[in-house]
Each structure stands twice: as C-alpha cells, then as structure tokens.
N, C-alpha and C positions, 0 to 999 in steps of 0.2 A: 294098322291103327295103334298108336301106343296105349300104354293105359291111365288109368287118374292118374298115376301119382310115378316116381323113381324114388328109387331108395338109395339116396347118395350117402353115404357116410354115417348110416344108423337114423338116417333122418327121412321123413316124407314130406314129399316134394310137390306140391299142386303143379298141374301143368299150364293151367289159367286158373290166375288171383285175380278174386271180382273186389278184393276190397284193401286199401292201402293208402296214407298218408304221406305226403310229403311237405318240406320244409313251408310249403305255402299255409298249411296248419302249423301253427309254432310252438303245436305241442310234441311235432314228430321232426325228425332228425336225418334226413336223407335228400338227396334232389331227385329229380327222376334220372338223369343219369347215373346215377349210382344204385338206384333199383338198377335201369339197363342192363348194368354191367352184374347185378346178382342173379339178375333173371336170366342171363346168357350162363353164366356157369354153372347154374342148378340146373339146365337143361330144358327150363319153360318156357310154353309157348308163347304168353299172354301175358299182363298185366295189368291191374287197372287203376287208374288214379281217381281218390274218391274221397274231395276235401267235401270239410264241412260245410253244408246250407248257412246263408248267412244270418241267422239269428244266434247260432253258437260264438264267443265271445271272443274266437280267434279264428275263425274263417276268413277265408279270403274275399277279397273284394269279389261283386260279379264279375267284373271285366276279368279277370283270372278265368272263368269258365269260360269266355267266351271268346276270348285268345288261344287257346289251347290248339285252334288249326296249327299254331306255328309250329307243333311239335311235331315229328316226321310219328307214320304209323309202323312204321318196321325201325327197329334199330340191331343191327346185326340177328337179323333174322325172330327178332322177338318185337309180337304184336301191344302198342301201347292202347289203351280204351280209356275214354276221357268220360269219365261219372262223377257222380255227387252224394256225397252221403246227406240226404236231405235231414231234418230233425222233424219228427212229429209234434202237430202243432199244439197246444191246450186249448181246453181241454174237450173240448168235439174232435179233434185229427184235420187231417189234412196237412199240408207239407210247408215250405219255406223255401221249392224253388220260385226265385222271381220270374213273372210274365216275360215270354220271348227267347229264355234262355234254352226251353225243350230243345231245341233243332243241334246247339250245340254238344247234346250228351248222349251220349251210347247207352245207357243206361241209366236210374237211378235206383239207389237205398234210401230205405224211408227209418229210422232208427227214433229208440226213446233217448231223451240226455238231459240228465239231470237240469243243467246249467236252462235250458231251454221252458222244459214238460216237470213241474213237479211229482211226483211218483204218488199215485192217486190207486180208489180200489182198482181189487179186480175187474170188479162190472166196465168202470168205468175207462182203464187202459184198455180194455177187450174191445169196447164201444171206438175209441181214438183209432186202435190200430186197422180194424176195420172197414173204417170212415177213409184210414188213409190208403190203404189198396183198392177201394173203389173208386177212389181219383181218377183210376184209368194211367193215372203218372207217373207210378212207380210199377219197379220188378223186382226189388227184392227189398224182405224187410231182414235190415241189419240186426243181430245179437238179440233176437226174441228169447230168448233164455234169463235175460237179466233177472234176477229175483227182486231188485228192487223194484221190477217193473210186474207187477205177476198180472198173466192173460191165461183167460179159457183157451189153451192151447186147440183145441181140435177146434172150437168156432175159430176162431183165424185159420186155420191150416184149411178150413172148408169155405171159409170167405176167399184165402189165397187159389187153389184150385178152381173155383168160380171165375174169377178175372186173368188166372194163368199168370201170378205170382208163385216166388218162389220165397221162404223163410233161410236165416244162410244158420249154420254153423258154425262158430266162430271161435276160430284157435288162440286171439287171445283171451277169451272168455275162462277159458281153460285156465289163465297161468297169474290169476289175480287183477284183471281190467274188470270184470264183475264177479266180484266172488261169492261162490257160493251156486254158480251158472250150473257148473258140471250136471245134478240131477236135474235140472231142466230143460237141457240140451241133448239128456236122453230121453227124456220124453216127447221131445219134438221129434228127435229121430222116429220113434214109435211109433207115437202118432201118427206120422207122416207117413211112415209105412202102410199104417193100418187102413188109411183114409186113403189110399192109391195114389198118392201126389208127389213131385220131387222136391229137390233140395238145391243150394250151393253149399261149397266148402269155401269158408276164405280164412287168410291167417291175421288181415287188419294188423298189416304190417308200422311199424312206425319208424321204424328206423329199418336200412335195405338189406340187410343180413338178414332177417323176419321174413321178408317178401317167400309165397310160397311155402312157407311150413303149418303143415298140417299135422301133426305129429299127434296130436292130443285129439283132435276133432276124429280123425282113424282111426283111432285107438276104442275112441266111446263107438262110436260107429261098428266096429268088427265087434265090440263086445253084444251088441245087439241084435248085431245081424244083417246092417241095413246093405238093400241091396245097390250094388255099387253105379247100374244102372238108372236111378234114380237121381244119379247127379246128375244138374246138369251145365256144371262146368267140370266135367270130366275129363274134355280135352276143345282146343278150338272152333272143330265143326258143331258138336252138340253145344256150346256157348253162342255161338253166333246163329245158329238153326234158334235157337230160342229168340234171343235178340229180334231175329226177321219175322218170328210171330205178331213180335211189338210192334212192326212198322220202321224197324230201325236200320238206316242204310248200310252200317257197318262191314256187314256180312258181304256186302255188296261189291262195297269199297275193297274188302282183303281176298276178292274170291279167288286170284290170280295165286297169290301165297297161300290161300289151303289149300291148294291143288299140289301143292309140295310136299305139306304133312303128310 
C-alpha cells in the first residue's frame, strides 16, 4: 500500500485531492485536463473536481454538475471524482446544492464564502456550520480554519464525528487564501485528535501545477503530531471506503482499478 503522500522534488504530494477548481470557476486557471496531466506526473491516484455551489458569483451553471458523466473516470490511470464545494447558507446553514443534483456527485464540501455568508459571531457560525453537516448532504466541510469565520472548533469536530463528516485542511489556507488560518488549522488538527475523529488534506488547487500539494498542511500536521492514520484521504481505498459509508457508488464503480493499487 503506498503512503499519503511522495516526495517529489522537495515537495508533498497528496495521493488523492478532495478539493480543486477548474476553468468552470473563473476564478481558477486550469481545465481538467491539464489537472490530468499534473496529477499523472506527481504520481496521484485521485483528483477531485469541486466547483462552486451556485450562489457564489462565478460558479458554474447546474447543468455543468450534471454533465460531468461525459468525463471518462480514469485518465491514464488516474481517478477523476465529480464534487461540489457547496457554500454555507445564512444565516441558520444549510447548503446551496440544488434539488436532484445529489445522484450526480461523489461527494460534497460545505464551505463559509464571504461573497455568499456574511462573517457573523462565533455562536452563530458554529450554529450554521452545524445546521450544515446535519443535512445528512455533505462530507466534508471545506477550510474550517478561516479566521474570518471563527467556530467553537471541538462543537463541530463533535457534530462532524456524530454524522461521520470530515473537517479538511487546507493547503491554501496556508499560503495567503485565508490569512491568518495557520493557528486554526492547528487546532483543528488537535482537536480532532483529541476528540478520536479524522480528517482530509486537500491543496484547493486553482490552477494544475497546485493540484496535490500538501506541503504546508504536513508541515503543521508533523509539528503536532497528527496521526497520519487519521486521514482519510490518504490514499484511494481509505477515500473511497469512506465515500461507501455515504451510500456513494463511486467506490463501486472504480473497484476493478483499486484492485491494481
């Protein structure tokens, strides 16, 4: 079994990316073929494409989500997963995927965004994001770290655990997309330790050079200790073993190609 991550060239390498943009957000700069081709040379297994819910002010139409059969699931031996970074809604929670569309997504993230959710108290983001992992809809909540967004970290990380969500880690959180993240991303690591619960890593790629690096999310991680078993997109079986928790055929659909990993 390989492990999380490869170390190509000074750099950490996710094996499977749960989170990533492409040109259909037109704030990001890649197509997915050109993820393809970086997620074949970094040596990963996985990828996931995960435009914005349609209330953010450049996401893509629905029919974008629900098109996406046309895209093949293997492209030179690397698995594509069709998600959505949903936007939490104001100010009770809840999401902004539209009716009908579940069946087409492998997953969703449920994320704060400014443009969307005004940045409200604490009491009251904790109450949102709560509201939105009991949907039952989502599986992971994007960039819980934002400081603009401040949550009772251990209530969510004990609501998430309850419904068998996961909080991700988010490598560009790290590098100026929410600044000021870094000491709240080690507290969620902590936390999440301490409360027996997992994680994702993702690098919310925007452009396909991005795709897969973890570099900074590892970094806070080793410094605290988190145990690496705790992810669980650590590699395609333990991503897809979760997925099939959710009722998601996914795992279903690629079981002929894990049997290769």
């Amino acid at each position: 079994m390989l492990s999380l991550i490869k170390i190509q060239e000074n750099r950490m390498t996710l094996l499977v990316d749960t989170h990533s943009h492409t040109v259909a957000s037109t704030h990001a700069y890649s197509t997915v073929q050109e993820y393809a081709v970086q997620a074949k040379l970094k040596g990963m297994q996985m990828f996931s494409l995960t435009e914005h819910g349609p209330t953010m002010p450049d996401s893509p139409h629905p029919w974008h989500f629900g098109n996406r059969h046309v895209l093949p699931r293997l492209v030179d031996g690397v698995a594509i997963l069709r998600a959505i970074e949903a936007n939490i809604m104001p100010v009770d929670g809840g999401h902004d995927i539209p009716n009908g569309l579940h069946p087409f997504l492998d997953f969703a993230i449920a994320s704060f965004h400014e443009p969307v959710f005004a940045p409200a108290s604490k009491a009251q983001n904790t109450k949102a994001m709560i509201a939105t992992i009991e949907t039952g809809d989502i599986q992971i909540i994007g960039h819980p770290g934002n400081p603009n967004f401040p949550i009772d970290i251990a209530e969510v990380v004990r609501a998430a655990k309850d419904n068998n969500v996961v909080l991700e880690v988010n490598n560009s959180s790290f590098k100026g997309s929410r600044s000021g993240s870094a000491p709240n991303c080690k507290k969620v690591l902590e936390i999440t330790d301490k409360l027996d619960w997992k994680i994702v890593f993702a690098s919310d790629a925007h452009v396909a050079y991005d795709v897969g690096n973890d570099a900074l999310s590892m970094a806070c991680a080793n410094e605290v200790g988190f145990p690496m078993h705790r992810i669980v997109n650590r590699d395609a079986h333990s991503f897809t073993a979760f997925l099939a928790q959710h009722n998601k055929p996914v795992a279903v659909e690629l079981k002929d190609w894990l049997k290769t990993l």
